[in-house]
Residue frames as qw, qx, qy, qz and C-alpha x, y, z in Angstrom:
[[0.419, -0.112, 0.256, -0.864, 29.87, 19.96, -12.88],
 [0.040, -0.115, -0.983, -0.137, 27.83, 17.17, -11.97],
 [0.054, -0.339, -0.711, -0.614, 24.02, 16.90, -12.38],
 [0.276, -0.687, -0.589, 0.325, 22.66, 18.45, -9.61],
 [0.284, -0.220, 0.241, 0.902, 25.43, 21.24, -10.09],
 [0.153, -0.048, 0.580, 0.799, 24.03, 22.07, -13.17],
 [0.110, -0.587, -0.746, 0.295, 20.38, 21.53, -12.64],
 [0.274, -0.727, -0.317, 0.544, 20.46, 23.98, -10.06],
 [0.281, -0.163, 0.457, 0.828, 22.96, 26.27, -12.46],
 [0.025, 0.216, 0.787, 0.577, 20.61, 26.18, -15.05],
 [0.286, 0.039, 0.298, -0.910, 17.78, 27.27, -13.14],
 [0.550, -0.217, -0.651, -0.475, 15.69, 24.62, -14.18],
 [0.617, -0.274, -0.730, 0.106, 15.65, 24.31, -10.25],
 [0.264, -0.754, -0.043, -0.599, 14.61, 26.84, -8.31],
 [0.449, -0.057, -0.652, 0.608, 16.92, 26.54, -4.46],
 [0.297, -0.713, 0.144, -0.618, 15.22, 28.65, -1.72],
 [0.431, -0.069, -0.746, 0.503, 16.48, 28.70, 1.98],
 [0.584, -0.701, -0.259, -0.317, 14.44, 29.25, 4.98],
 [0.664, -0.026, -0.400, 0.631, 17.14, 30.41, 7.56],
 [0.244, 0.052, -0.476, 0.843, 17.14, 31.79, 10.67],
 [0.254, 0.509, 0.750, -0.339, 13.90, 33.61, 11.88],
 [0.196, 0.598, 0.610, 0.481, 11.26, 34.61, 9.69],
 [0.101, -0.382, -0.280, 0.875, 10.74, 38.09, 9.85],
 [0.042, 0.667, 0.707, 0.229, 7.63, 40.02, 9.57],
 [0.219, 0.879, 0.215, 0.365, 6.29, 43.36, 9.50],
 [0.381, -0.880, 0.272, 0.079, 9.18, 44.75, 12.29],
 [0.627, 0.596, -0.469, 0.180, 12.61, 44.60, 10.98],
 [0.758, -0.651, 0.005, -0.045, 14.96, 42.55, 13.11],
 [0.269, -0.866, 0.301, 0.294, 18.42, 43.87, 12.22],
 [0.748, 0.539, -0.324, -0.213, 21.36, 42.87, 11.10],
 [0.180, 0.364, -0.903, 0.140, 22.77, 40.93, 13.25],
 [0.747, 0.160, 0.558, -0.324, 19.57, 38.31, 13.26],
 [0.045, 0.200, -0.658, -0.724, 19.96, 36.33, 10.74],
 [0.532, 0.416, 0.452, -0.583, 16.10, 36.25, 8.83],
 [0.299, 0.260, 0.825, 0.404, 14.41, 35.19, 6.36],
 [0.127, 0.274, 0.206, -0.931, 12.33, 38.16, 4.95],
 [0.434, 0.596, 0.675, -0.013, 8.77, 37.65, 3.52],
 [0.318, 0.813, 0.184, -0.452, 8.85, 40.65, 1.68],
 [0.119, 0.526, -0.718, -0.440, 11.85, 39.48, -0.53],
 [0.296, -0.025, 0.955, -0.025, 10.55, 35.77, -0.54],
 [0.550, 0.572, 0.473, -0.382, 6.88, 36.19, -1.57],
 [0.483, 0.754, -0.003, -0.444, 7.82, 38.02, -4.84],
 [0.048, -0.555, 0.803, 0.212, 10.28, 35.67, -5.34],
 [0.401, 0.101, 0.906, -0.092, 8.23, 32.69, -5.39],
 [0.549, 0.718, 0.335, -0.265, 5.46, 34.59, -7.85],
 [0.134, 0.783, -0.397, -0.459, 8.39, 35.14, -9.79],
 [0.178, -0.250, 0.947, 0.092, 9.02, 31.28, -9.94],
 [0.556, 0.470, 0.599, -0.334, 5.41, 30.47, -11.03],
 [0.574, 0.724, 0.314, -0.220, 5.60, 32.36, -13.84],
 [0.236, 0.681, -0.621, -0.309, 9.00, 31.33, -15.41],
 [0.954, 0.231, -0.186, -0.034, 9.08, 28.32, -17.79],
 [0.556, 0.480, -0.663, 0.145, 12.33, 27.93, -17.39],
 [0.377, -0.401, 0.469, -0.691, 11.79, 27.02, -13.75],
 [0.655, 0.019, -0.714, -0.246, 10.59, 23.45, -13.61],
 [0.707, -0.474, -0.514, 0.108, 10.81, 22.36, -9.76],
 [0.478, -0.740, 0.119, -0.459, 11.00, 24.07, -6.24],
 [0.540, 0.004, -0.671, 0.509, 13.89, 22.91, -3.46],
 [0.448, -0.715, 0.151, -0.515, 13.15, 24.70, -0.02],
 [0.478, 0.056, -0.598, 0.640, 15.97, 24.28, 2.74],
 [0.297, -0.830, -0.071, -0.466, 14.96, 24.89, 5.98],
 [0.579, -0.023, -0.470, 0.666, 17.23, 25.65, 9.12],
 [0.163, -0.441, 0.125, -0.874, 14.90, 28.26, 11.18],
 [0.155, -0.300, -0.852, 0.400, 13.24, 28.42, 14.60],
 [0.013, 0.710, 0.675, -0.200, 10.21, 29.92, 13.65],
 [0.135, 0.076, 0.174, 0.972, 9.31, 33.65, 13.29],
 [0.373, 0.178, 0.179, -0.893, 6.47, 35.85, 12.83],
 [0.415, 0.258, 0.858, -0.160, 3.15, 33.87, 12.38],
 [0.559, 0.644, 0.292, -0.433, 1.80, 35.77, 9.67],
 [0.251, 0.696, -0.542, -0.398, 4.56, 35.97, 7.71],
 [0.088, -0.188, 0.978, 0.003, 5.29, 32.20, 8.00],
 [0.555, 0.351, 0.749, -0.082, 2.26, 31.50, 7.39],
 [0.323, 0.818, -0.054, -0.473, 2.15, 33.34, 4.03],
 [0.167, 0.625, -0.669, -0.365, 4.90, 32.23, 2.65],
 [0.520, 0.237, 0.812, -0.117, 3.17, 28.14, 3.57],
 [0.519, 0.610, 0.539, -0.260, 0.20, 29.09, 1.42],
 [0.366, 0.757, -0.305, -0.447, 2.43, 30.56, -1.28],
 [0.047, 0.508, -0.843, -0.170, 4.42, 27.62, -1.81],
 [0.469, 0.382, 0.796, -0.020, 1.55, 24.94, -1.21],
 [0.569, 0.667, 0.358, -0.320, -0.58, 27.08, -4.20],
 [0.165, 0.584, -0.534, -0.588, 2.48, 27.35, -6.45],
 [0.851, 0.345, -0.244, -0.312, 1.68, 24.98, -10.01],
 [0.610, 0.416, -0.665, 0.114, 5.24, 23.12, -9.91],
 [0.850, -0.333, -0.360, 0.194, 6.57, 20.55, -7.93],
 [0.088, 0.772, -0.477, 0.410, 8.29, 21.32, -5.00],
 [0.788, -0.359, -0.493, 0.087, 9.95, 19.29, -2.34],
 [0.227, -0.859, 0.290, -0.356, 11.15, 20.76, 1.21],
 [0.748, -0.090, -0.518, 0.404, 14.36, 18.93, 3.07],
 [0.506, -0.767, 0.137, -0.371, 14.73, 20.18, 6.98],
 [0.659, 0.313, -0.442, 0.521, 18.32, 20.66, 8.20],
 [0.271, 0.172, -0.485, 0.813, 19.24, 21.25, 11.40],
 [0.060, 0.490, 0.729, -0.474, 15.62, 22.29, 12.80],
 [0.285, -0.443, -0.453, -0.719, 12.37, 23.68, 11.10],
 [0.171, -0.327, -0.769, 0.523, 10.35, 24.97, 14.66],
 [0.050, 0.353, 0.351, -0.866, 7.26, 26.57, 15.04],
 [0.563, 0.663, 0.218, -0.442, 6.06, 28.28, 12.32],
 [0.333, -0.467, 0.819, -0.008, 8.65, 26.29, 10.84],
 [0.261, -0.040, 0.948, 0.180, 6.56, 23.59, 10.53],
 [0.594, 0.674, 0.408, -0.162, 3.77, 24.56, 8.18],
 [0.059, 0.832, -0.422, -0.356, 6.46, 25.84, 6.01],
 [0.323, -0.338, 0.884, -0.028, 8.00, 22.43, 6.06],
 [0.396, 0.284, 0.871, -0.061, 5.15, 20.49, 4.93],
 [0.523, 0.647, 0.221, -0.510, 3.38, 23.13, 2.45],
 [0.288, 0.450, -0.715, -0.450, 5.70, 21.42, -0.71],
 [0.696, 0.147, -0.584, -0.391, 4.76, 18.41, -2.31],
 [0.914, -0.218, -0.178, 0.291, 7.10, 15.88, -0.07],
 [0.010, 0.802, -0.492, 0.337, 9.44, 16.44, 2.50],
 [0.721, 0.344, -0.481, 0.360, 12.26, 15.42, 4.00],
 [0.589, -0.733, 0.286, -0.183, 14.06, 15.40, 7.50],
 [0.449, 0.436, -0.762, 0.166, 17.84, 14.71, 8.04],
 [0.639, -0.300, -0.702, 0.095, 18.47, 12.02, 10.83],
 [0.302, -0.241, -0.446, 0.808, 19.63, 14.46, 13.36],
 [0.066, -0.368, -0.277, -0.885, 16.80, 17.29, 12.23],
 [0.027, -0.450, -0.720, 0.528, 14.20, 18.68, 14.87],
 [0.221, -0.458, -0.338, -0.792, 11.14, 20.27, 14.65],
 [0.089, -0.256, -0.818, 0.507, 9.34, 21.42, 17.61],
 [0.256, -0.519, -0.738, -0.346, 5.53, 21.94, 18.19],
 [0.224, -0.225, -0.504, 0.803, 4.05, 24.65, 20.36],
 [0.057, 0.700, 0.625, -0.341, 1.38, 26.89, 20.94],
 [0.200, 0.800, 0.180, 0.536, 0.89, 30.40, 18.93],
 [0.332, -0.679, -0.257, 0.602, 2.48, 33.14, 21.32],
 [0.267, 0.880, 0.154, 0.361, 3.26, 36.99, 20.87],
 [0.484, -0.134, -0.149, 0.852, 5.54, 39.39, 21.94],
 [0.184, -0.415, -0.248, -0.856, 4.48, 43.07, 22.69],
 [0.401, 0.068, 0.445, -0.798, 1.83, 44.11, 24.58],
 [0.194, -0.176, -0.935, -0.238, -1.45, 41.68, 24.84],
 [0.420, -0.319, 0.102, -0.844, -4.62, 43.65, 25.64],
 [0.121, -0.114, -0.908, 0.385, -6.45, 41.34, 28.15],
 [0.609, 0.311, 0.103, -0.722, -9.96, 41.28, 26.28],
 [0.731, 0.201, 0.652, 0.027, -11.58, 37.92, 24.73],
 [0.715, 0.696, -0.015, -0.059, -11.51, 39.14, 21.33],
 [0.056, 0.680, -0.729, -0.064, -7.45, 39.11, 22.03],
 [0.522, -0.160, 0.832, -0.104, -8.14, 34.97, 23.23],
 [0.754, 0.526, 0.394, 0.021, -10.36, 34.21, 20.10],
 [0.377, 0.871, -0.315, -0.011, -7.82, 36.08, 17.67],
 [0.188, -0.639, 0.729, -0.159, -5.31, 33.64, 19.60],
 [0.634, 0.230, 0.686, -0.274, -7.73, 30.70, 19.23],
 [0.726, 0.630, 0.136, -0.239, -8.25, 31.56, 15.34],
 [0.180, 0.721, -0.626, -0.238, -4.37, 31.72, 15.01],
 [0.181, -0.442, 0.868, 0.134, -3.66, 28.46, 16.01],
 [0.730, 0.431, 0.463, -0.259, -6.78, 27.12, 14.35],
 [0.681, 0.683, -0.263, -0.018, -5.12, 28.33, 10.65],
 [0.051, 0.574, -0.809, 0.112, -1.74, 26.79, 11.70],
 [0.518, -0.184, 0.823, -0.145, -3.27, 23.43, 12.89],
 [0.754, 0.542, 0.264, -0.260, -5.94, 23.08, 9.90],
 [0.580, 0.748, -0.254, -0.199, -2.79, 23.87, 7.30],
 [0.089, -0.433, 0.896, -0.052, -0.24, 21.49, 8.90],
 [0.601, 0.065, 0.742, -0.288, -2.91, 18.72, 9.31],
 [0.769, 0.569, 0.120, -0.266, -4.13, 19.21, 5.31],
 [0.585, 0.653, -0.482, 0.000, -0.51, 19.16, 3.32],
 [0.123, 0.297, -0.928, 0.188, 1.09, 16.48, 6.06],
 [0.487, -0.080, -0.857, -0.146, -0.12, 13.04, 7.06],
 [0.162, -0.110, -0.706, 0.681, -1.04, 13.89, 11.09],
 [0.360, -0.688, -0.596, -0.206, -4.67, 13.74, 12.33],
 [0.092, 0.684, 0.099, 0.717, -5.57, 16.69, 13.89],
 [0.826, -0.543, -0.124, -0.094, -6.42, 15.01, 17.49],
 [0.860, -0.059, -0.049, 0.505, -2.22, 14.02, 17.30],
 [0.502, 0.402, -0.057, 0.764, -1.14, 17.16, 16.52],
 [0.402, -0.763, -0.036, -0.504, -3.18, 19.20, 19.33],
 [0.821, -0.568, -0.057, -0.026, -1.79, 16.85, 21.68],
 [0.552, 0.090, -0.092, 0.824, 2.48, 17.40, 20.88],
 [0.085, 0.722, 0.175, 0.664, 1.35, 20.79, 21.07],
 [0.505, -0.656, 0.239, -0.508, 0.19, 20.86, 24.91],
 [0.810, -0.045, -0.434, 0.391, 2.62, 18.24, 25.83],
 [0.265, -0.895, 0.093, -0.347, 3.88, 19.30, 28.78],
 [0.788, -0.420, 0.319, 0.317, 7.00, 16.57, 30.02],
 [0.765, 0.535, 0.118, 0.340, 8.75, 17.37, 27.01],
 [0.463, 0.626, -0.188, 0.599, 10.20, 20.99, 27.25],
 [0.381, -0.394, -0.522, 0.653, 11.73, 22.03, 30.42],
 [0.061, 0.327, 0.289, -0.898, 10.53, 25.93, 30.00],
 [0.340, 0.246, -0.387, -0.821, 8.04, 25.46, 27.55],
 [0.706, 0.192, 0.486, -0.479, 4.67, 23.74, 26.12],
 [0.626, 0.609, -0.388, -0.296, 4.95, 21.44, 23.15],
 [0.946, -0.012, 0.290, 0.145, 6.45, 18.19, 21.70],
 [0.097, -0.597, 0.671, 0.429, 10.54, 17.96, 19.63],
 [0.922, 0.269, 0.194, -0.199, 10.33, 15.67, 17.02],
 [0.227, -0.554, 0.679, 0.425, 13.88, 14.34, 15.81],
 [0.101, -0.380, 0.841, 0.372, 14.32, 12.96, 12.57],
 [0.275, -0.053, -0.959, 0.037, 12.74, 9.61, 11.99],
 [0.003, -0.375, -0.773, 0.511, 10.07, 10.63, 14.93],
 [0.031, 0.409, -0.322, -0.853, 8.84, 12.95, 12.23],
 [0.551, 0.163, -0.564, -0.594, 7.89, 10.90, 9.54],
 [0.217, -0.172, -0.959, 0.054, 6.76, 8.28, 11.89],
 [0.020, -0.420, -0.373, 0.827, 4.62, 10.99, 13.51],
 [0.354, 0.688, 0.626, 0.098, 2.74, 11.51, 9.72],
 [0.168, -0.861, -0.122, 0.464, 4.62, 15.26, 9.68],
 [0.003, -0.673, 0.595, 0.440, 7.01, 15.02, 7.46],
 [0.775, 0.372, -0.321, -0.397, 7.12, 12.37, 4.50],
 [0.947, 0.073, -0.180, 0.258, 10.64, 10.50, 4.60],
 [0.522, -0.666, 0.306, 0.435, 13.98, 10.67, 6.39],
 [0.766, 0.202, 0.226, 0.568, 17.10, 11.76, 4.12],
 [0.189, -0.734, 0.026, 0.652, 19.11, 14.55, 3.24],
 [0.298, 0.573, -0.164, -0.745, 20.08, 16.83, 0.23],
 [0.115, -0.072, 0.877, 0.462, 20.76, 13.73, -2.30],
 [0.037, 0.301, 0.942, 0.142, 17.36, 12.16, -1.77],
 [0.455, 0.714, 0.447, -0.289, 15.35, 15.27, -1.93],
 [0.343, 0.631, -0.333, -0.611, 16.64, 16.67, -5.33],
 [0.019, 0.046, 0.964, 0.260, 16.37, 12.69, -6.79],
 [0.188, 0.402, 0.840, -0.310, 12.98, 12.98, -5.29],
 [0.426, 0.716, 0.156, -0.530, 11.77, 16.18, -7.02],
 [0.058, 0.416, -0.733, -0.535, 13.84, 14.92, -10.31],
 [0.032, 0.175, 0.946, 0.272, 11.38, 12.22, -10.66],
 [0.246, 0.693, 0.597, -0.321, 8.40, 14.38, -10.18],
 [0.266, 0.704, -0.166, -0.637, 9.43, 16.56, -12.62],
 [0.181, 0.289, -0.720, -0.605, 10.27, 13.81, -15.09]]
């Protein structure tokens, strides 16, 4: 067993995966795969308050999900005590990306995407301003909490957002890889080696 192996094993590293979509207060079956906040949250307060626990991984591979939930589970992981570092495999989108960025340092393989977009809903949408300011306050707590735990000035990130040459049915900006961490969103390119080296040396 080599030293990651074992690590992990040991539980002195704590592995969580962010896969598929986040799901929030409406179950979305079983043939979605989800990530459920209601199993996750207590999972992470569980990780606070074991010593034996020492550092936080966080895979993600998810396009997004409910906005409250995803944005919960951000603010749980940015306020846990230990280090944590997040690596983003295959695509971290949406709500996604405050997820992504609420650990310590993150990561982005070369081929990873993340994509940027407005707040939307599903459901009925009563057509009354207090529904547009309640739509206006969402994407205010999603732009303020990406802009504080990653490197991107808030002026940059409004604008990927309402890009508009980018997606063919949609508003918003892709970021591959590289375009990422040049972009101030993400720390550094690399994959699983360099983030569990990376949280090894914050923890020693």
């Amino acid at each position: 067993m080599g030293e990651m192996e074992k690590n992990i094993h040991e539980n002195e590293i704590e592995v969580l995966y962010i896969i598929g979509e986040i799901e929030g207060h409406d179950s979305l079956g079983s043939s979605v795969k989800s990530t459920k906040y209601e199993e996750l949250i207590p999972r992470l307060a569980k990780i606070e308050t074991e010593p034996s626990i020492k550092g936080i991984l966080v895979i993600l591979h998810t396009m997004g999900g409910d906005v409250e939930a995803g944005l919960a589970i951000s603010e749980m992981i940015a306020s846990l005590s230990k280090p944590s570092v997040s690596l983003v495999l295959g695509g971290s989108h949406s709500i996604g990306v405050p997820i992504a960025v609420s650990t310590d340092y993150s990561f982005i393989v070369e081929s990873g995407t993340m994509v940027i977009h407005p707040v939307r809903m599903n459901g009925t949408v009563i057509g009354a301003s207090q529904t547009f300011t309640y739509f206006r306050q969402m994407q205010d707590r999603i732009t303020d909490f990406v802009c504080a735990h990653s490197n991107m000035k808030k002026e940059r990130f409004m604008e990927l957002m309402t890009e508009t040459e980018q997606l063919s049915k949609d508003i918003g900006s892709i970021l591959i890889g590289v375009q990422a961490v040049r972009e101030g969103l993400i720390n550094e390119s690399g994959g699983m080696k360099e983030a569990y080296h990376k949280l090894k040396s914050m923890l020693e």
